[in-house]
VEXLOLUM-136410 format. One record per residue (C-alpha): residue in one letter; x negated, y negated, z negated. Coordinates in Angstrom, 2 decimals. Example, Ala and Ser with C-alpha at 12.3 -4.5 7.8 and 13.67 -1.06 7.14 Angstrom:
! residues 2
<site code="A" c1="-12.30" c2="4.50" c3="-7.80"/>
<site code="S" c1="-13.67" c2="1.06" c3="-7.14"/>
This chain:
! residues 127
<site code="X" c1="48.09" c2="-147.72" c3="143.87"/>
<site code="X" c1="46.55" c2="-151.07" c3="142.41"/>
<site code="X" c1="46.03" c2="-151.25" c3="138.77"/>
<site code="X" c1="49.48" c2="-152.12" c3="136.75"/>
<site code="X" c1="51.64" c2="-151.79" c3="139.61"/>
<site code="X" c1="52.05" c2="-148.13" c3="138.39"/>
<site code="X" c1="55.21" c2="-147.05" c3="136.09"/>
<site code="X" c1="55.02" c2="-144.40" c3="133.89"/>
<site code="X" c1="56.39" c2="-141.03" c3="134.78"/>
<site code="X" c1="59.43" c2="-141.43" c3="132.22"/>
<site code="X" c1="60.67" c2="-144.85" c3="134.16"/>
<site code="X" c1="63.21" c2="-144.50" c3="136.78"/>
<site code="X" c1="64.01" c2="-147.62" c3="139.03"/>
<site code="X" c1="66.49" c2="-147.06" c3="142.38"/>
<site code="X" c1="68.92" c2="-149.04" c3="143.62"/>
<site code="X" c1="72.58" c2="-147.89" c3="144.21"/>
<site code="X" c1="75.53" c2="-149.79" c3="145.04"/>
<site code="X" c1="73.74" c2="-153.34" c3="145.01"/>
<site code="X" c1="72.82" c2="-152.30" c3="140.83"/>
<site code="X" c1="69.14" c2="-151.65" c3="139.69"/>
<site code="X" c1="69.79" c2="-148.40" c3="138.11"/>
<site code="X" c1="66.39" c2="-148.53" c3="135.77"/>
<site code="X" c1="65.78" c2="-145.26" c3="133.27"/>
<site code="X" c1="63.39" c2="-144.86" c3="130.35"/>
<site code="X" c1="62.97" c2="-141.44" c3="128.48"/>
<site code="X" c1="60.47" c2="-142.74" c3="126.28"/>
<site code="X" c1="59.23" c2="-146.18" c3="124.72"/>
<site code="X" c1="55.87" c2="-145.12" c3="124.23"/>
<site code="X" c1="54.63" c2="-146.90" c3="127.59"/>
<site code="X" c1="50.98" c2="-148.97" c3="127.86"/>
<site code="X" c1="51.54" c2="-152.87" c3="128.64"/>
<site code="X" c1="49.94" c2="-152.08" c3="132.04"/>
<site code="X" c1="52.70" c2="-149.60" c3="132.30"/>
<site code="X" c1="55.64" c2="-151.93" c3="131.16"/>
<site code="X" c1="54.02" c2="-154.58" c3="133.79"/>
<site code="X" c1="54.25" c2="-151.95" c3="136.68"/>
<site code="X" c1="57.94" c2="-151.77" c3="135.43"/>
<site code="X" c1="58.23" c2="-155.16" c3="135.32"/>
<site code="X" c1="56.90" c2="-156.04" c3="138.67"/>
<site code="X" c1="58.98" c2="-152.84" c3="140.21"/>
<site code="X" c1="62.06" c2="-154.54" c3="138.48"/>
<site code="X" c1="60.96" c2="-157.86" c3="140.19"/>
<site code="X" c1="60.94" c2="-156.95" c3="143.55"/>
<site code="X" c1="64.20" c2="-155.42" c3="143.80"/>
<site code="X" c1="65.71" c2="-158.97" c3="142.09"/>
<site code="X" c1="66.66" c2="-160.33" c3="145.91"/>
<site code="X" c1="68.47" c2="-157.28" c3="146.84"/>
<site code="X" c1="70.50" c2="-156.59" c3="143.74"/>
<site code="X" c1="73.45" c2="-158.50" c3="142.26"/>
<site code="X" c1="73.12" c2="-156.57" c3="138.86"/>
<site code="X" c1="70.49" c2="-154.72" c3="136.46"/>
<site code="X" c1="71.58" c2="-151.32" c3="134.54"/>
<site code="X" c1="69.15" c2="-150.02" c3="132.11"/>
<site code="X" c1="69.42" c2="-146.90" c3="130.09"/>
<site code="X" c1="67.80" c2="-145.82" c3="127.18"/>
<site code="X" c1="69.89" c2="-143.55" c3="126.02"/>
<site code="X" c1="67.49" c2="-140.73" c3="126.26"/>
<site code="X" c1="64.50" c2="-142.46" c3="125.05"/>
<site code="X" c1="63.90" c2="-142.37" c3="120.68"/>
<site code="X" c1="62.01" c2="-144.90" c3="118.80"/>
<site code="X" c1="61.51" c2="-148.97" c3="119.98"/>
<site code="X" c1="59.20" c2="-150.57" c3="122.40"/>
<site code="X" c1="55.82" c2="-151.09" c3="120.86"/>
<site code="X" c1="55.46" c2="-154.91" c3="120.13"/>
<site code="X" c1="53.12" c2="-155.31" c3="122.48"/>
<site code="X" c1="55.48" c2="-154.76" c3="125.24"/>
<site code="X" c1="58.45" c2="-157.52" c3="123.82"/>
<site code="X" c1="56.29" c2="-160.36" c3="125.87"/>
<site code="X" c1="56.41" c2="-158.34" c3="129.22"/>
<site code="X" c1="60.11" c2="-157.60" c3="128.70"/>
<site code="X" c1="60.50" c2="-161.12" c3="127.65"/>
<site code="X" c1="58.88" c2="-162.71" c3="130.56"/>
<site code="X" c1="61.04" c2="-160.15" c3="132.81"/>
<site code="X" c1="64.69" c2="-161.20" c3="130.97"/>
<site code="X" c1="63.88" c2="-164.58" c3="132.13"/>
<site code="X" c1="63.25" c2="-163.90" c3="135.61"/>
<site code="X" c1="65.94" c2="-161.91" c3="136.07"/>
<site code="X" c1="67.88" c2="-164.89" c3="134.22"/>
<site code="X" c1="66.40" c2="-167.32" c3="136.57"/>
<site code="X" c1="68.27" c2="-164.98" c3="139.54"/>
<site code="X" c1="71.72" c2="-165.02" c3="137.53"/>
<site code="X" c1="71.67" c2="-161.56" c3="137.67"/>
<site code="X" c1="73.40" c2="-159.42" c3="134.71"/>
<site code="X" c1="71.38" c2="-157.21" c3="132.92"/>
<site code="X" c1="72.52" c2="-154.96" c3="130.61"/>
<site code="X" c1="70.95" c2="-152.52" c3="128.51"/>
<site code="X" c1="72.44" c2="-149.38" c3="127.13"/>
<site code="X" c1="70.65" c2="-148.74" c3="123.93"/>
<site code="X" c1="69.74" c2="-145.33" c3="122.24"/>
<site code="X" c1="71.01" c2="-146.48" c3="118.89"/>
<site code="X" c1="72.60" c2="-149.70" c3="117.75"/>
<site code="X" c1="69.47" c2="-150.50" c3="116.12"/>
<site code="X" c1="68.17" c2="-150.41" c3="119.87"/>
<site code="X" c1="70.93" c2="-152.76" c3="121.07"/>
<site code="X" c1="70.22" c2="-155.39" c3="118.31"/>
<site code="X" c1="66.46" c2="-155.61" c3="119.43"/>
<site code="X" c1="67.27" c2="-156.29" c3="122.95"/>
<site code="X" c1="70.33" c2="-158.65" c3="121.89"/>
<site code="X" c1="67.59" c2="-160.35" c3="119.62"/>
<site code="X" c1="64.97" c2="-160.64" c3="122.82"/>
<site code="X" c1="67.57" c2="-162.22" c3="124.41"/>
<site code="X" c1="68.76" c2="-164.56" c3="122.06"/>
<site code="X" c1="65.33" c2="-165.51" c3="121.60"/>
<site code="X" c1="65.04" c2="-166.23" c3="125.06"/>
<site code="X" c1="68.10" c2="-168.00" c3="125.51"/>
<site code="X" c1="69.42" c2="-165.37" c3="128.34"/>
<site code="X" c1="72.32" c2="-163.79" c3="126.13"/>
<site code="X" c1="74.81" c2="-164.91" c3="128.63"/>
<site code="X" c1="73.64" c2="-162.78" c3="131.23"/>
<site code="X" c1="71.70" c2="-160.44" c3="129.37"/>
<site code="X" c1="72.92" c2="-157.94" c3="126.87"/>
<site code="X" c1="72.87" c2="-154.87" c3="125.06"/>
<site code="X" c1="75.52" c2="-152.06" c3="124.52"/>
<site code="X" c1="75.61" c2="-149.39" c3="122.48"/>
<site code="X" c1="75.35" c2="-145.41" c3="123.25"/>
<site code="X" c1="78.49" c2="-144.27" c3="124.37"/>
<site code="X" c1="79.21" c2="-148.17" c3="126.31"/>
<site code="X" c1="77.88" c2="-147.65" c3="129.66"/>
<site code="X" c1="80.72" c2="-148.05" c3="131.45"/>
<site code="X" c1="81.26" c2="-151.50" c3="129.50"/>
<site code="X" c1="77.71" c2="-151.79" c3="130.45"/>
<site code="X" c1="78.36" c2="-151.23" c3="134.07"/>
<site code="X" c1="81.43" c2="-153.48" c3="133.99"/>
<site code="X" c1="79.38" c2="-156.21" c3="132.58"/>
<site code="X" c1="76.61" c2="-155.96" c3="135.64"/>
<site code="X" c1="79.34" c2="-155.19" c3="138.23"/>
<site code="X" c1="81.47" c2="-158.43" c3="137.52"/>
């Protein structure tokens, strides 16, 4: 496989039920890692009307590093007006991502829930 088109072997990203189902067990990833998730991510954008992420097994935060690639990615998937939502592994978690997306103006389609939301979560993606 090309360099950074690989994602790390604690990223999950399948499709099921037209939602981007996309798992991470731990945010201690490489930025070539995050951009294999990122570019993963991307090409499912056409055949998916919604993006699920969950972090609820994954400790820590992103490194800082990674915030650009995930920023870059929150507004492509904005630019698709496709739903994103994140279910954080603390609610420290969910006010970073709510912050990224703030930042990057994409808070109306983008958001972050809580552990224990995930069915809000998948309400919010599924609408």
């Amino acid at each position: 496989m090309p360099t950074g088109t690989a994602t790390p072997d604690t990223t999950t990203l399948e499709v099921e039920d037209g939602i981007l189902h996309w798992t991470n067990e731990d945010f201690f990833i490489s930025v070539e890692e995050a951009k294999g998730v990122k570019r993963h991510a991307e090409n499912a954008l056409g055949r998916v009307d919604g993006i699920l992420v969950d972090n609820t097994g994954a400790g820590g935060t992103w490194p800082t590093e990674i915030d650009e690639v995930w920023g870059k990615l929150m507004q492509n998937i904005y630019g698709e007006g496709l739903p994103c939502a994140t279910v954080a592994a603390s609610a420290a978690n969910a006010m970073h991502v709510n912050r990224l997306s703030r930042k990057n103006e994409t808070d109306d389609l983008i958001r972050a829930f809580k552990p224990g939301e995930k069915g809000e979560a998948l309400d919010f993606v599924a609408s």
